[in-house]
C-alpha positions as CSV (number, residue, x, y, z in Angstrom):
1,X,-57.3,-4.0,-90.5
2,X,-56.5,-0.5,-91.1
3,X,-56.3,1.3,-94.5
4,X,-53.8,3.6,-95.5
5,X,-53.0,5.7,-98.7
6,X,-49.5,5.6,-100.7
7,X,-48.9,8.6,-103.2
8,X,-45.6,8.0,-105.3
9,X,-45.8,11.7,-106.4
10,X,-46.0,11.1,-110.0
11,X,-47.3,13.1,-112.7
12,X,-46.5,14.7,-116.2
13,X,-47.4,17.9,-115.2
14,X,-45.1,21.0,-113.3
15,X,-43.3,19.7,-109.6
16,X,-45.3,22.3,-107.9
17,X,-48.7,21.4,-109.1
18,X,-47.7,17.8,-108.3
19,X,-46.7,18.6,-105.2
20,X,-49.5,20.9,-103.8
21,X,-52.1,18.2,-105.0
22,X,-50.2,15.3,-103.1
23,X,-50.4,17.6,-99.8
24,X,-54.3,17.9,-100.8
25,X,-54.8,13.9,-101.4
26,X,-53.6,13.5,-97.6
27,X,-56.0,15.8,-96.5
28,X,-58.6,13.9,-98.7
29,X,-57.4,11.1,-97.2
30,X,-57.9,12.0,-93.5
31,X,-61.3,13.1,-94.4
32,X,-62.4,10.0,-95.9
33,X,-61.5,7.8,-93.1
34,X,-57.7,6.6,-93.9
35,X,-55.5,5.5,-91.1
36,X,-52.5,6.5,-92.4
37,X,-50.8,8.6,-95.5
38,X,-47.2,7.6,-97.0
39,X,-45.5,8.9,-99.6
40,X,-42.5,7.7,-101.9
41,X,-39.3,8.7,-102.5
42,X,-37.6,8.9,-106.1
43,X,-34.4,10.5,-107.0
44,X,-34.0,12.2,-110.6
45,X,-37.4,12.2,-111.4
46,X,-37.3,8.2,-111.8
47,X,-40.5,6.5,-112.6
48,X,-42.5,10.2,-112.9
49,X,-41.1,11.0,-109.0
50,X,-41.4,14.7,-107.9
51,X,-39.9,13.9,-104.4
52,X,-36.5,13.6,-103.6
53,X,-37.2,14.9,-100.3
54,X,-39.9,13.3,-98.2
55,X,-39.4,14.9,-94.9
56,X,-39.9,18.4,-96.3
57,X,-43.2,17.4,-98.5
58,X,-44.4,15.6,-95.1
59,X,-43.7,18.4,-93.1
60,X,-46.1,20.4,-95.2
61,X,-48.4,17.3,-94.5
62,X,-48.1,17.6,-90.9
63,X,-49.4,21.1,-91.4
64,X,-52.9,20.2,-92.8
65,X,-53.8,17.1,-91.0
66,X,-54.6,16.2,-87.3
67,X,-54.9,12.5,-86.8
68,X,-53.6,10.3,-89.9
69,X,-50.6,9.0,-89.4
70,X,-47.8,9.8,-92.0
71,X,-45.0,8.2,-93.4
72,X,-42.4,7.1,-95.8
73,X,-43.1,4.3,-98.6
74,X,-40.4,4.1,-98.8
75,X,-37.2,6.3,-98.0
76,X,-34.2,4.6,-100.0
77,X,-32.0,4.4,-96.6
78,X,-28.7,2.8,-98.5
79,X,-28.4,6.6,-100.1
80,X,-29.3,8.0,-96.4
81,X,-27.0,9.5,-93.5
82,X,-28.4,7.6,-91.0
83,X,-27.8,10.6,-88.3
84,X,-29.4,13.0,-90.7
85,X,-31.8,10.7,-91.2
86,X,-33.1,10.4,-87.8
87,X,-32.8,14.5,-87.3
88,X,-35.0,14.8,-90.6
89,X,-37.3,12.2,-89.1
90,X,-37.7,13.6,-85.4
91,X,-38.2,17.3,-86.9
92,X,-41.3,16.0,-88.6
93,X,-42.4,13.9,-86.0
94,X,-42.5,16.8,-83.7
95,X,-44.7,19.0,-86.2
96,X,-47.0,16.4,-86.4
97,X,-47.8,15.4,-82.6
98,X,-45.5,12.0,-82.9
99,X,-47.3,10.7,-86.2
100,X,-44.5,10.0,-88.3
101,X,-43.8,6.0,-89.3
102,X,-40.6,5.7,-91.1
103,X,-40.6,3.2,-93.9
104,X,-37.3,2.1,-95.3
105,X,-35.8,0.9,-98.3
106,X,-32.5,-0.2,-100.5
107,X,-33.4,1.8,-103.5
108,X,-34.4,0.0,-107.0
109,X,-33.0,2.9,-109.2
110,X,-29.1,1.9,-110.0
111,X,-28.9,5.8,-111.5
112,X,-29.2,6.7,-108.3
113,X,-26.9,4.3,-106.5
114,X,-24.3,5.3,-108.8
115,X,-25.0,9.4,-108.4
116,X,-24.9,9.0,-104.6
117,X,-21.3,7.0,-104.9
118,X,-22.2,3.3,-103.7
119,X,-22.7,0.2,-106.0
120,X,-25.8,-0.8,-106.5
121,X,-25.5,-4.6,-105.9
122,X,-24.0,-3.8,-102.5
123,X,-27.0,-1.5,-101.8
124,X,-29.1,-4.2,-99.6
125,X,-25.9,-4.7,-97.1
126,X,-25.2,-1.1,-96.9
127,X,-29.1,-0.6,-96.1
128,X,-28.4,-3.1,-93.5
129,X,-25.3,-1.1,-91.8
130,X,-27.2,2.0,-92.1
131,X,-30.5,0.2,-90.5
132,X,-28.1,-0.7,-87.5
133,X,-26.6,3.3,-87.1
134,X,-30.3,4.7,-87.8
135,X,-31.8,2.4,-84.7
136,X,-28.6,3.4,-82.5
137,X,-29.5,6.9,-83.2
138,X,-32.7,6.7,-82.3
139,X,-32.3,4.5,-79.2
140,X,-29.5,7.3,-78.1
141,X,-29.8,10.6,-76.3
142,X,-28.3,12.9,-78.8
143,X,-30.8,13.7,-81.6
144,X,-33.0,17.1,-81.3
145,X,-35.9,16.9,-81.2
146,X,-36.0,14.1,-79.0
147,X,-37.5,11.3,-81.7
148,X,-39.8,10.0,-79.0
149,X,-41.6,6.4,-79.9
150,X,-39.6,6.9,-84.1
151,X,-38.0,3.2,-83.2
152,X,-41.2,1.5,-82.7
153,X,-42.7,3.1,-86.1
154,X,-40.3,1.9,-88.5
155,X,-41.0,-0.3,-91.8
156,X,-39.1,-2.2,-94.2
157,X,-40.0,-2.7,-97.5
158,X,-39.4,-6.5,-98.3
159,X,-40.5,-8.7,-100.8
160,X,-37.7,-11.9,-99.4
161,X,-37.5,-14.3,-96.7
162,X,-34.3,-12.6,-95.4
163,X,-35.7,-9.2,-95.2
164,X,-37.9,-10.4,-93.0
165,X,-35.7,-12.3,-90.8
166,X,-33.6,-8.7,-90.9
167,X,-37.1,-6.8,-90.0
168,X,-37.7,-9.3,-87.1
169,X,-34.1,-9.0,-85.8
170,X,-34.8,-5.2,-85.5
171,X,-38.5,-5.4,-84.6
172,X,-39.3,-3.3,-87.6
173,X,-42.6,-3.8,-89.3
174,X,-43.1,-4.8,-93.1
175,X,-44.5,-3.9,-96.5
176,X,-44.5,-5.6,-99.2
177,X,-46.0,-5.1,-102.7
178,X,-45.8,-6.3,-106.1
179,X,-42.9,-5.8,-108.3
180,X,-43.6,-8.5,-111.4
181,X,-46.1,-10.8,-113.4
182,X,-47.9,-13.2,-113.1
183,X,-49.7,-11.3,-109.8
184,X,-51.4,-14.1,-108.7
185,X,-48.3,-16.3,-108.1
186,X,-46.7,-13.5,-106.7
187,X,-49.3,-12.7,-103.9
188,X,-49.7,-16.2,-102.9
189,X,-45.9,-16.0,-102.0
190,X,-46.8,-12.7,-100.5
191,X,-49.4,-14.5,-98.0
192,X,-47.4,-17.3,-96.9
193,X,-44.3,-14.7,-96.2
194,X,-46.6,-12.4,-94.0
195,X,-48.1,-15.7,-92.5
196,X,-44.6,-16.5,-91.3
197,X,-43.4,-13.3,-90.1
198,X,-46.4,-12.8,-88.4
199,X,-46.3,-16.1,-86.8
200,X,-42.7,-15.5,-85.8
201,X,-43.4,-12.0,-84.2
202,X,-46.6,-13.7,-82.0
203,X,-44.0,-16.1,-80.6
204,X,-41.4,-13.6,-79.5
205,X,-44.1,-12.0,-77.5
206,X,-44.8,-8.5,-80.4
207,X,-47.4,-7.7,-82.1
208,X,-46.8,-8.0,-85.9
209,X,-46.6,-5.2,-88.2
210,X,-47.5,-6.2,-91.6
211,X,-48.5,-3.9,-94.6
212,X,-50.2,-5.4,-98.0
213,X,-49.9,-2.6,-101.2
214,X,-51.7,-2.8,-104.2
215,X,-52.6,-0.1,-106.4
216,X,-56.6,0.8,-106.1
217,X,-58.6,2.8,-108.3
218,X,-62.4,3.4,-108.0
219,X,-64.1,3.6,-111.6
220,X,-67.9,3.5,-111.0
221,X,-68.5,4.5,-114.3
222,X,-67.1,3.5,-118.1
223,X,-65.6,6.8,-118.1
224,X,-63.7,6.7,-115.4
225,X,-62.1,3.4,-116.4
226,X,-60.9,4.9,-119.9
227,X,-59.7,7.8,-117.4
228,X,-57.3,4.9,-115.8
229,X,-56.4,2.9,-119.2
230,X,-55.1,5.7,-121.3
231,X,-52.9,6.7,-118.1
232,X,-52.0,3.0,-117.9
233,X,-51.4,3.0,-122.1
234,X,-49.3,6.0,-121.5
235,X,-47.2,4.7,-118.8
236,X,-46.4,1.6,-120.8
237,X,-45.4,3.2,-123.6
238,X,-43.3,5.7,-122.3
239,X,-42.5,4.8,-118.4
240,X,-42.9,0.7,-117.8
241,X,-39.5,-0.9,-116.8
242,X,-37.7,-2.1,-119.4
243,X,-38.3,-6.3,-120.0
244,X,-40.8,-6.0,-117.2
245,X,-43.5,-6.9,-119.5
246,X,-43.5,-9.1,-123.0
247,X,-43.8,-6.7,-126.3
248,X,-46.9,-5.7,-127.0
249,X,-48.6,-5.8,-123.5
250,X,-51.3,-3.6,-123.7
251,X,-53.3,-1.6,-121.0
252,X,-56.1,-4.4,-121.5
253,X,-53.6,-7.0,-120.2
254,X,-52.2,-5.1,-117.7
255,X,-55.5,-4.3,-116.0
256,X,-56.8,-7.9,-116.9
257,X,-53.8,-9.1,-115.0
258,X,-54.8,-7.9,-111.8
259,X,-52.0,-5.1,-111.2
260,X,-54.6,-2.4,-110.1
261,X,-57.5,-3.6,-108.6
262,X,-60.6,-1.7,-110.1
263,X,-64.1,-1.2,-110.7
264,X,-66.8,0.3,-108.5
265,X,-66.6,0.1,-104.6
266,X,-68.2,-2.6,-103.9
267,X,-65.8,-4.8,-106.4
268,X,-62.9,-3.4,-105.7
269,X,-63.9,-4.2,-101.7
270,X,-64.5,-8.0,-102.7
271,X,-61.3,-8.4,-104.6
272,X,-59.3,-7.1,-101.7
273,X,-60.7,-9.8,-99.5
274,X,-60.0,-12.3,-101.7
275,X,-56.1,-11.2,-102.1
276,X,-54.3,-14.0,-99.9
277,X,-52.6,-11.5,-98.0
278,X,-54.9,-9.6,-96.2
279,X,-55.7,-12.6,-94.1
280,X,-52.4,-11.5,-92.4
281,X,-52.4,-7.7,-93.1
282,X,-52.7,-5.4,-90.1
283,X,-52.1,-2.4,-93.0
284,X,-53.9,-2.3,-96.1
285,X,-51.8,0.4,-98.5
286,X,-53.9,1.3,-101.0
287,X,-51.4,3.0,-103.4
288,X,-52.4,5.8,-105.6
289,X,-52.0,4.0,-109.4
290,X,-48.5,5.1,-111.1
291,X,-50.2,4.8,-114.3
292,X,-51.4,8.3,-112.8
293,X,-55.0,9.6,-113.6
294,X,-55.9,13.3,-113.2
295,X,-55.9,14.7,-109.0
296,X,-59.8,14.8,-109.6
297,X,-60.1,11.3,-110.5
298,X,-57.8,10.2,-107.8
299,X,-59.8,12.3,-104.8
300,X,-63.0,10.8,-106.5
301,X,-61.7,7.5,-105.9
302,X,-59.9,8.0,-102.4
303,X,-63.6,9.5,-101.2
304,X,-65.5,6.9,-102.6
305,X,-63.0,4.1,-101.6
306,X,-63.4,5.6,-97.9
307,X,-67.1,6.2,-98.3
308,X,-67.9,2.6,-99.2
309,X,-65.3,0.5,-98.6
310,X,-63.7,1.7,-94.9
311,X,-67.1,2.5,-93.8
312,X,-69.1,-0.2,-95.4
């Protein structure tokens, strides 16, 4: 299985600063033994987002690393020209020697369905026209650069049977995460649809692509885990989804319901082998926690999760 790092680019602080440190944690990263580095899209400033843009922040990416691969977790490609799209996507996969993976999305935010002009019920079928133009572009001999090996690296982000039927169909990979409570139901579901999907890929002769998320933090130390429940306090007060959680849900529950899995390395490394789905993971996304803790905290916890986990 091989481990790779998701950064939403969230923070309280200034864009720049946010940004800057997110092209510093993939560096981190890459030192500490990650496979891969992906990054999230979110328009407006949703959920904390700094990046509308992921190409250009990746491109910056492509600059400071050698070998990890780098990606999109995902790009919301129902708002997308798909021919711009695949221009954007080739550009940055020739910058970074052919590392790009391209993971897609329909978009969660309606705000931003409605500012980019379609409705946001019908933003899964246009993802799925747009899906169909994006792989005839990149199959085709127009796009410069050349995007060279792009079709074989792209991702959907699924968390339903027919998105994986859909991600079969066009012998894309998956992701999937978590998007509610309770956790544990969810990821047993989780297991059994990687299960199948891998199953169904083996028997069409491909290797399957499957990617687990789960947000990860690292807290040796009692300080460290106050450093990640007042971000989580903070980010249920002010950021949470609305009816996502019952009133008065408190960091202590959220943690104690499994949503981030923390503690020191070598707990953290036993709960992620007893999640259902890595049985059938070929990726495991570590995602940098939304409840966001300071960038020092977070490179502490990406070097120690490399140190002692990926190396162990």
């Amino acid at each position: 299985m091989r481990y790779g790092l998701i950064s939403h680019v969230v923070g309280d602080g200034d864009s720049a600063q946010v940004l800057r440190e997110t092209v510093a944690l993939a560096s981190i990263a890459e030192e500490a033994g990650f496979s891969s580095f992906w990054v999230a899209q979110h328009h407006f400033g949703s959920h904390r987002g700094h990046l509308p843009s992921p190409f250009v922040l990746l491109g910056a990416v492509a600059q400071v690393t050698e070998s990890i691969d780098i990606g999109t977790a995902v790009v919301a490609a129902a708002l997308e020209d798909p021919i711009r799209l695949a221009e954007d996507a080739a550009v940055v996969d020739a910058l970074s020697g052919g590392r790009l993976h391209l993971g897609l999305g329909a978009g969660a935010d309606p705000a931003a369905s409605e500012a980019f002009g379609i409705t946001h019920a019908d933003r899964h079928e246009i993802l799925l026209e747009r899906l169909h133009a994006l792989c005839a572009e990149l199959e085709g001999d127009r796009i410069v650069p050349r995007p060279d090996g792009i079709r074989e690296r792209l991702w959907l982000a699924t968390g339903t049977d027919e998105g994986c039927r859909i991600a079969s169909e066009y012998r894309l990979g998956i992701m999937a995460g978590r998007r509610g409570s309770p956790v544990a139901r969810e990821d047993a579901d989780t297991a059994v649809r990687l299960a199948d999907f891998s199953a169904r890929e083996r028997a069409l002769g491909r290797t399957p692509r499957t990617g687990l998320s789960r947000s990860v933090f690292c807290a040796r130390h009692q300080g460290e885990a106050r450093s990640l429940r007042r971000g989580v306090a903070k980010w249920l007060k002010a950021h949470a989804p609305a009816g996502r959680f019952p009133d008065g849900y408190a960091a202590e529950d959220y943690l104690a319901d499994g949503h981030i899995i923390t503690g020191a390395p070598d707990v953290v490394a036993r709960q992620i082998a007893a999640d259902p789905g890595t049985s059938y993971a070929t990726d495991f996304l570590m995602n940098v926690p939304q409840p966001y803790p300071d960038f020092a905290d977070n490179a502490r916890s990406i070097k120690e999760f490399g140190a002692e986990v990926i190396h162990s």
